[in-house]
C-alpha positions in Angstrom: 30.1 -15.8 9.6 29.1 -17.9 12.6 29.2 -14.4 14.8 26.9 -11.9 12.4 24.3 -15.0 12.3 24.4 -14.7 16.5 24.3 -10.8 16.3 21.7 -10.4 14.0 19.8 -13.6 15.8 20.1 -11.3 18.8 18.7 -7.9 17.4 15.8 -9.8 16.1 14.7 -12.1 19.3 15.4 -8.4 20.9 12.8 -6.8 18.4 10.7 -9.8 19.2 10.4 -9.4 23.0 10.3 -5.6 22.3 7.4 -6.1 19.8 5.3 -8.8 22.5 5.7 -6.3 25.0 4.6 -3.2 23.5 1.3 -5.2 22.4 1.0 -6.3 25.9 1.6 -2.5 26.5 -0.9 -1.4 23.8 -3.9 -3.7 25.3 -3.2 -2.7 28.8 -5.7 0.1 28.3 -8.7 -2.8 27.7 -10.7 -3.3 30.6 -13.0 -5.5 29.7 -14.2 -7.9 26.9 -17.9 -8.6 25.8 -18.8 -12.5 27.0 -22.1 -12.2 24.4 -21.0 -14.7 21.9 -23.1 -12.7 19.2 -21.6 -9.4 19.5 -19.4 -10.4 16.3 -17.5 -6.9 16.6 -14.1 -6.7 17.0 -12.8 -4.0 19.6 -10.9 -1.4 17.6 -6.8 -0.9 18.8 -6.5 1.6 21.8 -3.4 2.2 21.0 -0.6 1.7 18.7 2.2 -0.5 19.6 5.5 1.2 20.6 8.4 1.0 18.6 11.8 0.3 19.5 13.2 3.3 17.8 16.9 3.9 16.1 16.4 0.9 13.9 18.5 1.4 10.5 16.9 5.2 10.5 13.5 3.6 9.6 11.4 5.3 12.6 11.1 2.3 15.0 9.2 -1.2 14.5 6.3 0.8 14.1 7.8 2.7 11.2 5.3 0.8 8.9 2.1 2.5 10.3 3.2 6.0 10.1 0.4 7.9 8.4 -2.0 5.6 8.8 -5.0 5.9 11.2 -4.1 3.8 14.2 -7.5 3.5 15.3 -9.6 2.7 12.0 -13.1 1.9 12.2 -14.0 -1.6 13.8 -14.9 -4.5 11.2 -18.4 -5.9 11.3 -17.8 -9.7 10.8 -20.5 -12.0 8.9 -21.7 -15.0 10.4 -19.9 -17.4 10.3 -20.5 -19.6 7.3 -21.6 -22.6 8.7 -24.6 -20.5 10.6 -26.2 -19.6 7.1 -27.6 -21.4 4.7 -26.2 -21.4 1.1 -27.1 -19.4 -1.4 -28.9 -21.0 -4.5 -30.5 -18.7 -7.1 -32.6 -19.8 -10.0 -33.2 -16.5 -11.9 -30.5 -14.1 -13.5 -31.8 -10.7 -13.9 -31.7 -9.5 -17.5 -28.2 -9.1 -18.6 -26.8 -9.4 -15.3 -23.3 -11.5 -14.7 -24.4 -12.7 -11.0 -27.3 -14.6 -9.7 -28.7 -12.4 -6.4 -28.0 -14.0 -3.3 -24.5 -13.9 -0.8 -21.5 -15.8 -1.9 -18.8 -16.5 1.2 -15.8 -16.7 -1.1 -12.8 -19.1 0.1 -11.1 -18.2 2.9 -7.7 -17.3 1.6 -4.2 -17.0 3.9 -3.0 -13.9 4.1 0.8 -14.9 5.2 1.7 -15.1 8.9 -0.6 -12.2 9.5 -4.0 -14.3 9.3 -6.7 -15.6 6.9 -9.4 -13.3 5.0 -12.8 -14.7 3.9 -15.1 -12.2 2.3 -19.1 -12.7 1.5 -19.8 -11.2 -1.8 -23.4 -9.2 -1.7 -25.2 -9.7 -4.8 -28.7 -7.7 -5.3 -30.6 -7.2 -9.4 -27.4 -8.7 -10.5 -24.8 -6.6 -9.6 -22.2 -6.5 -6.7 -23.7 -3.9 -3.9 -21.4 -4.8 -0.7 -18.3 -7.3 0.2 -19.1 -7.9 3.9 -16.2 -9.2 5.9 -16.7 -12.7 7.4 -12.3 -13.2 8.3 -9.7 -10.5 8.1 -6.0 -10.3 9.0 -5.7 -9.7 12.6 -3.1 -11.5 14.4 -0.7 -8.8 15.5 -2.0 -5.2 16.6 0.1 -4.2 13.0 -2.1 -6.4 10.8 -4.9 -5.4 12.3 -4.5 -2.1 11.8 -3.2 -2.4 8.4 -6.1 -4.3 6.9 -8.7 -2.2 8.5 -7.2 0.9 7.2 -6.9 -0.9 3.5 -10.4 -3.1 3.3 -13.1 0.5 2.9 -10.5 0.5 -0.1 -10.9 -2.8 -1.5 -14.6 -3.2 -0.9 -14.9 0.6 -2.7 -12.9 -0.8 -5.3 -14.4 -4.4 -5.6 -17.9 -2.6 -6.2 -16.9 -0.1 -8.3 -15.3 -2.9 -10.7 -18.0 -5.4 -10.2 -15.0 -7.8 -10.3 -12.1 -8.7 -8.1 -9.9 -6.7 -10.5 -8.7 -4.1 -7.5 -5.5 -2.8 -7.1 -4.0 -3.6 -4.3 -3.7 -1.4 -1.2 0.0 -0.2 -0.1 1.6 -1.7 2.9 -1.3 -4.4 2.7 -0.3 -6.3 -0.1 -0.6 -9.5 1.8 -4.6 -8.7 2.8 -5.2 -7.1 -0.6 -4.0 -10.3 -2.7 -6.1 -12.3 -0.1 -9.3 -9.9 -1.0 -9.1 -10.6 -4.3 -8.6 -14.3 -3.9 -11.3 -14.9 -1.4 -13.9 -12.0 -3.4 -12.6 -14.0 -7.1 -14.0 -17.1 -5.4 -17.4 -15.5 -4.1 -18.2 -14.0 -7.8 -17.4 -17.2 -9.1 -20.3 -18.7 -7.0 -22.5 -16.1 -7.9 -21.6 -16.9 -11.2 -23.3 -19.8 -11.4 -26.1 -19.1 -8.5 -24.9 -21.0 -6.2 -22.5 -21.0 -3.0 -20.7 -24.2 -2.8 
């Protein structure tokens, strides 16, 4: 027993160090990194991180991006919560469910990959945009991932005028913290004001 716990201990600090050096690899081609403290872009992945191959069949430790689009769009961040001033509405437009205004909804963990915080957009009632204010990045994968699956979600999100979005294959950690973070946001609007 005591020697498969070493052996499989050893394939996975060896898909570890294989994994921390391909990011290293995959950044390499980054030359340089805005100092403007504004420029709230993040830089979009120059390449995708190389896998280690002949793993069970599956492709590599990469196998999990394979028909995705390794270099999605980059994610326009809101400012940062603490920068704006809350939202309070005093009129609800005829029949609508949500007081105008922007809602930053909590922000919600999203497993070991990161946190997501969304900012629900709320114009003559109705949902029009979920701007991103946090998202999943930690590893080049997550990244990836959750910038392939949010255009999704916020399609989705407005679509519904609700949370109630299915969630998005191979981000089911990002999705679930969409909807928690969004759920939080309309609940806010709810009531016209952004606690």
């Amino acid at each position: 027993m005591k020697a498969a716990f070493r052996k499989h201990w050893k394939r996975n600090a060896l898909g570890a160090s294989a994994l921390a050096l391909s990011t290293i690899i995959g950044y390499s081609g980054i030359t340089s990194v805005s100092a403007d403290a504004t420029d709230q872009t993040i830089p979009t992945t120059p390449t995708a991180p190389q896998g280690r191959g002949g793993r069970g069949g599956r492709g590599g430790a990469d196998h999990h991006l394979q028909g995705m689009n390794l270099n999605p769009p980059a994610v326009e961040l809101a400012p940062a919560e603490s920068s704006v001033t809350p939202t309070q509405s005093t009129e609800l437009a005829p029949g609508a469910e949500y007081y105008d205004g922007q809602y930053y909804g909590d922000a919600v963990s999203a497993g070991r990959w990161g946190t997501m915080q969304v900012v629900a957009v709320i114009e003559d009632g109705e949902l029009v945009d979920v701007l991103i204010a946090n998202y999943p990045r930690s590893t080049t994968e997550s990244d990836i991932i959750t910038r392939n699956a949010l255009p999704t979600l916020i399609s989705e999100a407005i679509t519904a005028q609700s949370a109630d979005v299915n969630f998005v294959s191979r981000a089911t950690d990002s999705s679930r913290a969409f909807v928690a973070s969004l759920d939080s946001a309309l609940l806010d609007a709810a009531i016209g004001m952004d606690l």
